[in-house]
C-alpha positions in Angstrom: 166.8 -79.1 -98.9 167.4 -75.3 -98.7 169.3 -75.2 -101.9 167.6 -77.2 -103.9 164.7 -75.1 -103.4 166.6 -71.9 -104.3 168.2 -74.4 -107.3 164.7 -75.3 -108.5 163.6 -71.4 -108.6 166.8 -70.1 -111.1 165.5 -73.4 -113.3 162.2 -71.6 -113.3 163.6 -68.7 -114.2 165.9 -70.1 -116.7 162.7 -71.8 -118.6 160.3 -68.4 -118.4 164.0 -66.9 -120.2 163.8 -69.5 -123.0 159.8 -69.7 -123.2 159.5 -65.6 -123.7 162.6 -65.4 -126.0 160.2 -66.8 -129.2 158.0 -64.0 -128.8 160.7 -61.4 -129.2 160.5 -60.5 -132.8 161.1 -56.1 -132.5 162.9 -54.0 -130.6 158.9 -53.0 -128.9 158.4 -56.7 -127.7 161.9 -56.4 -126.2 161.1 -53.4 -124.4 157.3 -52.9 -124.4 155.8 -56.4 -124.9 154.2 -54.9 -128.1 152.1 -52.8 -126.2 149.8 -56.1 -125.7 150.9 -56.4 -121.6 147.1 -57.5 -120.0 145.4 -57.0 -116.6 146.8 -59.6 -114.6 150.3 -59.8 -115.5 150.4 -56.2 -115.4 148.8 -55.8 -111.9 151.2 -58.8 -110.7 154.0 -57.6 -112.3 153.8 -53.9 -111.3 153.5 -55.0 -107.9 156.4 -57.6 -107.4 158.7 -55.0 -109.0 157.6 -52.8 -106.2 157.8 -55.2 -103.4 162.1 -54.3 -103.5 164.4 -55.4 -101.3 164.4 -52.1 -99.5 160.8 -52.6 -99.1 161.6 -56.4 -97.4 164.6 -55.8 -96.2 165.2 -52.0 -95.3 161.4 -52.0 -94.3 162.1 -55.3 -91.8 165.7 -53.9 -90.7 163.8 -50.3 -90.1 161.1 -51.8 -87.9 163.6 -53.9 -86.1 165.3 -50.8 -85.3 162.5 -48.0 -84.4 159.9 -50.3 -83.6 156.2 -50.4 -85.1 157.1 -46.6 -86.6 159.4 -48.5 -89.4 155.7 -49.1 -91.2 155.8 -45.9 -92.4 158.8 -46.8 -94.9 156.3 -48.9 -96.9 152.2 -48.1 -96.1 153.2 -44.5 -97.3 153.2 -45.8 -100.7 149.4 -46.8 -100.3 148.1 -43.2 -101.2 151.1 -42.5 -103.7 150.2 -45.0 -105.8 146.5 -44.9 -105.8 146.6 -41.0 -106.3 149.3 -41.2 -109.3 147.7 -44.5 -110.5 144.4 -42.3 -111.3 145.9 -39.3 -112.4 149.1 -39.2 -114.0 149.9 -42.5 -115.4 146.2 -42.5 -117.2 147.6 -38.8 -118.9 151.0 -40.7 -119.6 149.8 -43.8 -121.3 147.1 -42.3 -123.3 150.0 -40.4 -125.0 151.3 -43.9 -126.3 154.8 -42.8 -125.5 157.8 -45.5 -125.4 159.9 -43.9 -122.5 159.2 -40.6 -119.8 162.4 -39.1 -121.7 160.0 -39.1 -125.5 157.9 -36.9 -123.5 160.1 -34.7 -122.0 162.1 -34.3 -125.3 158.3 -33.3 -127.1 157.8 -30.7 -124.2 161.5 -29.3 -123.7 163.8 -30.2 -126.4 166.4 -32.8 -127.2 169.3 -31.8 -124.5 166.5 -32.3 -121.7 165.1 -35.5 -123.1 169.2 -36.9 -122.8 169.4 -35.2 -119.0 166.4 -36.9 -118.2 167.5 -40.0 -119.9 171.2 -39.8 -118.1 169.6 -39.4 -114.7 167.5 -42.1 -115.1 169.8 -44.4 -115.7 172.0 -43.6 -113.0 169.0 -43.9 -110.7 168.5 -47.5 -112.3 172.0 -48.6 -111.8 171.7 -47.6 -108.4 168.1 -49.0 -107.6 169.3 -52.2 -109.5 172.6 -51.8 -107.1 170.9 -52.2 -103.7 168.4 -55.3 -105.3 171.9 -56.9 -105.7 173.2 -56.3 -101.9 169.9 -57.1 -100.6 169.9 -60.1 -102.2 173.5 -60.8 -101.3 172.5 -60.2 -97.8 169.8 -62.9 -97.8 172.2 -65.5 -99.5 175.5 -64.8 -97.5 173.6 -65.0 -94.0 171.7 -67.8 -94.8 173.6 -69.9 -97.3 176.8 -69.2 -95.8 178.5 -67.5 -98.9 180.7 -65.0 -99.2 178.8 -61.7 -100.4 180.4 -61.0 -103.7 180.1 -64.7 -104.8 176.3 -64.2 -103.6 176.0 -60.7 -105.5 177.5 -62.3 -108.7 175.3 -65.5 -108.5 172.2 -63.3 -108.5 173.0 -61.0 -110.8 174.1 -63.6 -113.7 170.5 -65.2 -112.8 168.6 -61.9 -113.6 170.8 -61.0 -116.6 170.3 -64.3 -118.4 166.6 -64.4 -118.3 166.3 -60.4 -119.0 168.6 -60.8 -121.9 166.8 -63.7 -123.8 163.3 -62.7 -123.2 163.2 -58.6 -122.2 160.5 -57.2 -120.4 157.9 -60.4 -121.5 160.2 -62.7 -119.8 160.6 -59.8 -116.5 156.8 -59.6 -116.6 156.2 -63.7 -116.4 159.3 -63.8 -114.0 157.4 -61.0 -111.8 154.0 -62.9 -111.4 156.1 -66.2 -110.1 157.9 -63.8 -107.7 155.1 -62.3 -106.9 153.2 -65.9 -105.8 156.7 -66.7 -104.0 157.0 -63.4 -102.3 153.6 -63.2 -100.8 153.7 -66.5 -99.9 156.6 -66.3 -97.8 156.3 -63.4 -96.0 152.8 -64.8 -94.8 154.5 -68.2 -93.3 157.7 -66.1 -92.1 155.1 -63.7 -90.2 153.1 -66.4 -88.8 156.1 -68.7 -87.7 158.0 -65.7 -86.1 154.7 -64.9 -84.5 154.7 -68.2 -82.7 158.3 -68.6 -81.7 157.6 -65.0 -79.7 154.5 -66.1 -78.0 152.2 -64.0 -80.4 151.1 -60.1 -79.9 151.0 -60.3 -76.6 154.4 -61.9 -76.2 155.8 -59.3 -78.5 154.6 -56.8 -76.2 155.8 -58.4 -73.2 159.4 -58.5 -74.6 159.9 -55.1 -76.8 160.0 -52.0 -75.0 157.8 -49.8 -75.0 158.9 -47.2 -76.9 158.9 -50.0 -79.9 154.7 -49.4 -80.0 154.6 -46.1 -80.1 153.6 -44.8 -84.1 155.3 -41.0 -83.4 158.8 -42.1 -83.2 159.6 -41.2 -86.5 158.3 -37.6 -86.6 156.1 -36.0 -89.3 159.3 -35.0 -91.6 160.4 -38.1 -92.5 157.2 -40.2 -93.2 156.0 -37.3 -95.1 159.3 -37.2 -97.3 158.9 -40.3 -97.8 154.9 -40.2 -99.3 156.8 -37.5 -101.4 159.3 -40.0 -102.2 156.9 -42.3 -103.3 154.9 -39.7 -105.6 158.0 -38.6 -107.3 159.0 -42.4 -108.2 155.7 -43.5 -109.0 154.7 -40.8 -111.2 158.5 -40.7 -112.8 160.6 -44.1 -112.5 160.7 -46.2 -115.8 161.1 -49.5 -114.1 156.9 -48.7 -113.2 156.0 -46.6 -116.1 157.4 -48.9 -118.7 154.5 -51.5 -117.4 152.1 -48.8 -117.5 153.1 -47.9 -121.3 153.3 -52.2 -122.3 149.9 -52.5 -121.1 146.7 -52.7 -123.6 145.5 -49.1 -122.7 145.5 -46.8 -119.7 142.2 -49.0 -117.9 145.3 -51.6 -116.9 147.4 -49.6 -116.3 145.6 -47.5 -114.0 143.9 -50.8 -112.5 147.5 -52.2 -112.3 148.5 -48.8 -109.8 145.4 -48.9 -108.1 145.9 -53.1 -107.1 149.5 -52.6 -106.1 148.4 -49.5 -103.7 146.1 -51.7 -102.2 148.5 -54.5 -102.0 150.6 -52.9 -99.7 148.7 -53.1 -96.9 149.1 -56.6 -96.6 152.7 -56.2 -97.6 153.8 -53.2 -94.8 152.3 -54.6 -92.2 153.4 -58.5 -92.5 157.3 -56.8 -93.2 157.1 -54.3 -90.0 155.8 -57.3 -87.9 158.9 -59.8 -88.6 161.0 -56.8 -88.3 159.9 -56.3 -84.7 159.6 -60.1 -84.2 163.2 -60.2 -84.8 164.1 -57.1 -82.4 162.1 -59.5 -79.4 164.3 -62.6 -80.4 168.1 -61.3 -82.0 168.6 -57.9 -79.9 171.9 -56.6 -80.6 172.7 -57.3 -84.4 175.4 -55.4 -86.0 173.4 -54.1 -88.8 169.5 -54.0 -88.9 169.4 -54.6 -92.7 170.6 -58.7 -91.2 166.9 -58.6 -89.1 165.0 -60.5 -91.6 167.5 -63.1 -92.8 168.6 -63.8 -89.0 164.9 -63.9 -88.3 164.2 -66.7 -90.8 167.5 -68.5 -90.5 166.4 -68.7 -86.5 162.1 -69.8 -86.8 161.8 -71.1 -90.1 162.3 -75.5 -90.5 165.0 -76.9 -93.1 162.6 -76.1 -96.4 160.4 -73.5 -95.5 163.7 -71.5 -94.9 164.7 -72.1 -98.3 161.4 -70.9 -99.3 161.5 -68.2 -98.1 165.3 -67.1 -99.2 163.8 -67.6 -102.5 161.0 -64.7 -101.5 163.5 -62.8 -101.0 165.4 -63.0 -103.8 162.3 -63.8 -105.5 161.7 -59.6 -104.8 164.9 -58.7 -105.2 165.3 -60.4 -109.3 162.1 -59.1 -109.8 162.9 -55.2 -109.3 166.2 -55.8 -110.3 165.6 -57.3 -113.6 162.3 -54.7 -114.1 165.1 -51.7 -113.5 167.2 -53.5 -116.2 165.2 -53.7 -118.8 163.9 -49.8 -118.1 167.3 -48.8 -118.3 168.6 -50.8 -121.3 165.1 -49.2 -122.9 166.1 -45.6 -121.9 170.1 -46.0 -123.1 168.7 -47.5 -126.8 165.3 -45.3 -127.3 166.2 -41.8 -125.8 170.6 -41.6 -126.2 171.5 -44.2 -129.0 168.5 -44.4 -131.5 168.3 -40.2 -131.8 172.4 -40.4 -132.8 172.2 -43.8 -134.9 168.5 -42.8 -136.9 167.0 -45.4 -138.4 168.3 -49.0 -137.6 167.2 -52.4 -138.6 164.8 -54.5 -136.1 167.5 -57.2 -135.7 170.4 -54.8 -135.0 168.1 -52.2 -132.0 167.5 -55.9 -130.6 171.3 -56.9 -130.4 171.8 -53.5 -129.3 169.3 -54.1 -126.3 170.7 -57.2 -125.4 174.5 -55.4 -124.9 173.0 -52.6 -123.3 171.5 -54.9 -120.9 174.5 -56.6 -120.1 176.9 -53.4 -120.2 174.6 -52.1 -117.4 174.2 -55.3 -114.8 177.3 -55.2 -115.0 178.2 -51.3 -113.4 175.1 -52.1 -111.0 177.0 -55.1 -109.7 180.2 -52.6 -108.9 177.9 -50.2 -107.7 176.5 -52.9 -105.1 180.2 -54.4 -104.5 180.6 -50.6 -102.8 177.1 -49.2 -101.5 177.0 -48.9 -97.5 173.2 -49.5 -96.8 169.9 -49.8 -98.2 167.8 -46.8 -97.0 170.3 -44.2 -97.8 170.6 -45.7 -101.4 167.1 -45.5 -102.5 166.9 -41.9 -100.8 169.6 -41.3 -102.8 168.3 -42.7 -105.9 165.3 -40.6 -106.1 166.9 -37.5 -105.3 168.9 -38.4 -108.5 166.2 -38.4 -111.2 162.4 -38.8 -109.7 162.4 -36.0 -107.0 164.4 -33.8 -110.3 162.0 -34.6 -112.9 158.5 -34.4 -111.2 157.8 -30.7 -111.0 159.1 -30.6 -115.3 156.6 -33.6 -116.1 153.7 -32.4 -114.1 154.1 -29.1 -115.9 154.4 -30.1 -118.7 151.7 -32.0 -118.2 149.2 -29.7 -117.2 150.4 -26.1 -117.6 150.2 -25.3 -121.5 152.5 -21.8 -120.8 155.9 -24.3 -119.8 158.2 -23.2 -121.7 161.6 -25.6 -123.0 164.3 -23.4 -121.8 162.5 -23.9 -118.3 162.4 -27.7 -118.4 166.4 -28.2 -118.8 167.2 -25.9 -115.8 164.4 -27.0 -113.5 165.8 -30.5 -113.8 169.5 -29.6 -113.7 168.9 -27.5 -110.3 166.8 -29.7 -109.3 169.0 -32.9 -109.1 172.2 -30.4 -107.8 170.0 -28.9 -105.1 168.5 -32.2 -103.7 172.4 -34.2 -104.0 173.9 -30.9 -102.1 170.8 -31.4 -99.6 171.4 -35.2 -98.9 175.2 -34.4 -98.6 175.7 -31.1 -97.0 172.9 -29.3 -95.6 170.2 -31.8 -94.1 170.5 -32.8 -90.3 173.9 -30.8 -90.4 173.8 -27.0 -90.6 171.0 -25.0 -88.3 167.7 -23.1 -89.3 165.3 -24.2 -92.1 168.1 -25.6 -94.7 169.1 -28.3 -92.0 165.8 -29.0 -91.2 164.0 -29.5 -94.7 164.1 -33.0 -96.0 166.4 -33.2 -99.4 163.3 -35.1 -101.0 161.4 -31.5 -100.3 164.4 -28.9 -101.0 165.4 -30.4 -104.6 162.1 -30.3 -106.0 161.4 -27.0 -104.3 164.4 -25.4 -106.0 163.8 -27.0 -109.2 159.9 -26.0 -109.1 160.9 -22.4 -108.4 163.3 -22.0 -111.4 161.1 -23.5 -113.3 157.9 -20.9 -112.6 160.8 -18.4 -113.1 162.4 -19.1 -116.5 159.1 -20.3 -117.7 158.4 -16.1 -117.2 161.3 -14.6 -117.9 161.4 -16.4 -121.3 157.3 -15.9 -121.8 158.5 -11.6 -121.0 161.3 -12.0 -123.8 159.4 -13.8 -126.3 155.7 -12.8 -125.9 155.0 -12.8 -129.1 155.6 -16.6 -130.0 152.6 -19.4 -129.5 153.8 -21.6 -125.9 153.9 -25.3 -127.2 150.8 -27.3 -126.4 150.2 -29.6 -123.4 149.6 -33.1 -124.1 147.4 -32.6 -126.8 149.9 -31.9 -129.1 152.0 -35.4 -128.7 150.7 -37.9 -131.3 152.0 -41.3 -131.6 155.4 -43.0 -130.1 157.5 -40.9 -128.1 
């Protein structure tokens, strides 16, 4: 019963693949829809492409771990994306740009467009990486498979539908995951609740220390909100919904309902996490507290129900990261070398690119040692790089292009050399500043600082324009 529920879910998903492949006529319904992407799918869309596996899994495993504290990993994201859903994104999407990168190129030059474009995509491979081993988490606990049958079976299922129909078949895919998704962590939630005797059963049988909301410390939530600013304002597997939609109204409305949404989201995942700390004490890795949960409460069924909410969340970020990535490869490295190309030949370019990179994120997965870490790792890669550059550029009309390539160079080196060698592992401030902080920090001040030096050495040329100056597709 289990399986054919899970088998019944990739035929879904196989159908959406075939439906949304008619509509695909240009290279910008491939990538963009045609810029025609409405309120509702956009909203749902956004916000099951958000709802990751880290989220579900990492948030669940995190809470099973630490106790009620683990929250933090996802109702951070509350004010990040309400605050960058009304600011930046309405900037962004007014500017009718194709990909972050078009910008960056308009505002710094060509050699920081393809950085930017580079770093995204190995941010996507990665972020696309730990959907795949969170989803062959879910299937090898609960479906008995080995994990890299599990990881291949997913990512084949993503690919195919990605492929055909590009982000119009991701999009319809999303709101279906989304239904799926919220569905079953509401019934998983509400079954654990009653195997552990309710709240006050769960209070009976945690310790205390699980209940107490300062366990974590101020640093890391707080890198963490930054985390989420960075990606949200940044990331193209959520701005390339933001520039599909009709105009920057949904899109903004499309931040603002995810935001929202993740109240009901954080709290439902931190609950089974701790649900599963009261029942399965002692698992080997915390990142198996949500699948042991459900493969202990949940009936023959409902189980397979929810496996498919899990992977459900999983396809759906994975397959949104995709189809940003195979955007950024085509639009920002291969269309500026190529020049003009036919509207048949960019679309059987897409389709390779695609498939060229599920492919590294499925050896990236076969290898990557935990969730958490991954994502952290992630953003320090490209978002956490790239913010203090965009929001310049942005909003500061003196940034200047020889500043944007070497804010985002030291930028990413300075965060990676945090992460790997400094944080938690060498004394005074450098050990204790989060990487998500030092990166940005470093790239922000070389910014300020080659945007003056070059402004002293060439006073007497006009500084580009801020936004103003981009008309059209970027």
């Amino acid at each position: 019963m289990d399986l054919l529920v899970f088998v019944l879910y990739l035929a879904a998903l196989a159908w959406i693949g075939k439906k949304t492949a008619g509509r695909i006529g240009t290279a910008e319904d491939f990538h963009l829809c045609g810029r025609s992407l409405g309120r509702v799918p956009a909203a749902l869309s956004l916000a099951a492409t958000e709802f990751s596996g880290s989220g579900l899994i990492g948030g669940a495993g995190l809470a099973y771990a630490i106790g009620v504290s683990g929250v933090y990993w996802n109702l951070v994201a509350v004010p990040a994306w309400i605050v960058v859903g009304v600011t930046a994104v309405v900037t962004l999407r007014k500017l009718s740009l194709d990909t972050l990168p078009g910008f960056i190129g308009r505002r710094y030059g060509i050699s920081t467009r393809r950085l930017v474009a580079i770093l995204q995509i190995v941010e996507a491979i990665v972020f696309t990486a730990v959907q795949i081993l969170v989803s062959a988490i879910a299937m090898s606990t609960l479906f008995d498979l080995d994990r890299t049958v599990a990881a291949a079976i997913v990512t084949a299922s993503f690919v195919a539908y990605t492929v055909a129909g590009g982000l119009w078949a991701v999009v319809w895919a999303d709101v279906l995951q989304y239904v799926i998704l919220m569905s079953g962590i509401v019934i998983g939630l509400l079954f654990g609740l009653n195997q552990v005797g309710g709240v006050d059963g769960l209070q009976a049988t945690l310790p205390e220390g699980h209940f107490d909301l300062r366990r974590l410390g101020l640093m890391e939530p707080l890198a963490w909100m930054a985390l989420c600013v960075y990606s949200y304002s940044t990331d193209p597997g959520y701005l390339q919904r933001a520039f599909a939609t009709t105009d920057y109204r949904v899109a903004r409305f499309a931040y603002v309902f995810t935001g929202v949404n993740y109240l009901v989201f954080g709290v439902c995942v931190a609950g089974m996490g701790m649900i599963a700390a009261a029942l399965m004490p002692g698992l080997l890795h915390q990142d198996e507290a949500l699948p042991a949960l459900i493969n202990e409460v949940l009936p023959s069924g409902l189980k397979g129900f929810f496996v498919t909410a899990i992977l459900a969340t999983t396809m759906s970020t994975a397959s949104s990261w995709l189809a940003a990535a195979s955007s950024l490869l085509v639009q920002d490295l291969y269309q500026p070398l190529s020049g003009p190309l036919e509207q048949a030949r960019l679309l059987r370019v897409s389709r390779i690119a695609t498939l060229l990179l599920a492919a590294a994120s499925l050896s990236v997965a076969l290898v990557t040692p935990g969730v958490v870490d991954a994502v952290v790792f992630s953003t320090l890669v490209a978002p956490a790089a790239v913010f203090a550059p965009l929001m310049l550029g942005l909003y500061w009309k003196a940034a200047r292009p020889a500043a944007g390539f070497a804010s985002v160079l030291a930028g990413a080196l300075a965060g990676v050399a945090s992460h790997a060698l400094l944080y938690k592992t060498t004394a005074g401030i450098l050990g204790n500043v989060h990487p998500l902080f030092f990166g940005p920090s470093v790239g922000l001040l070389v910014f300020v600082a080659a945007t003056l030096i070059t402004r002293a050495t060439s006073s007497g040329r006009q500084a580009p324009g801020g936004p103003r100056c981009s008309q059209g597709h970027l």
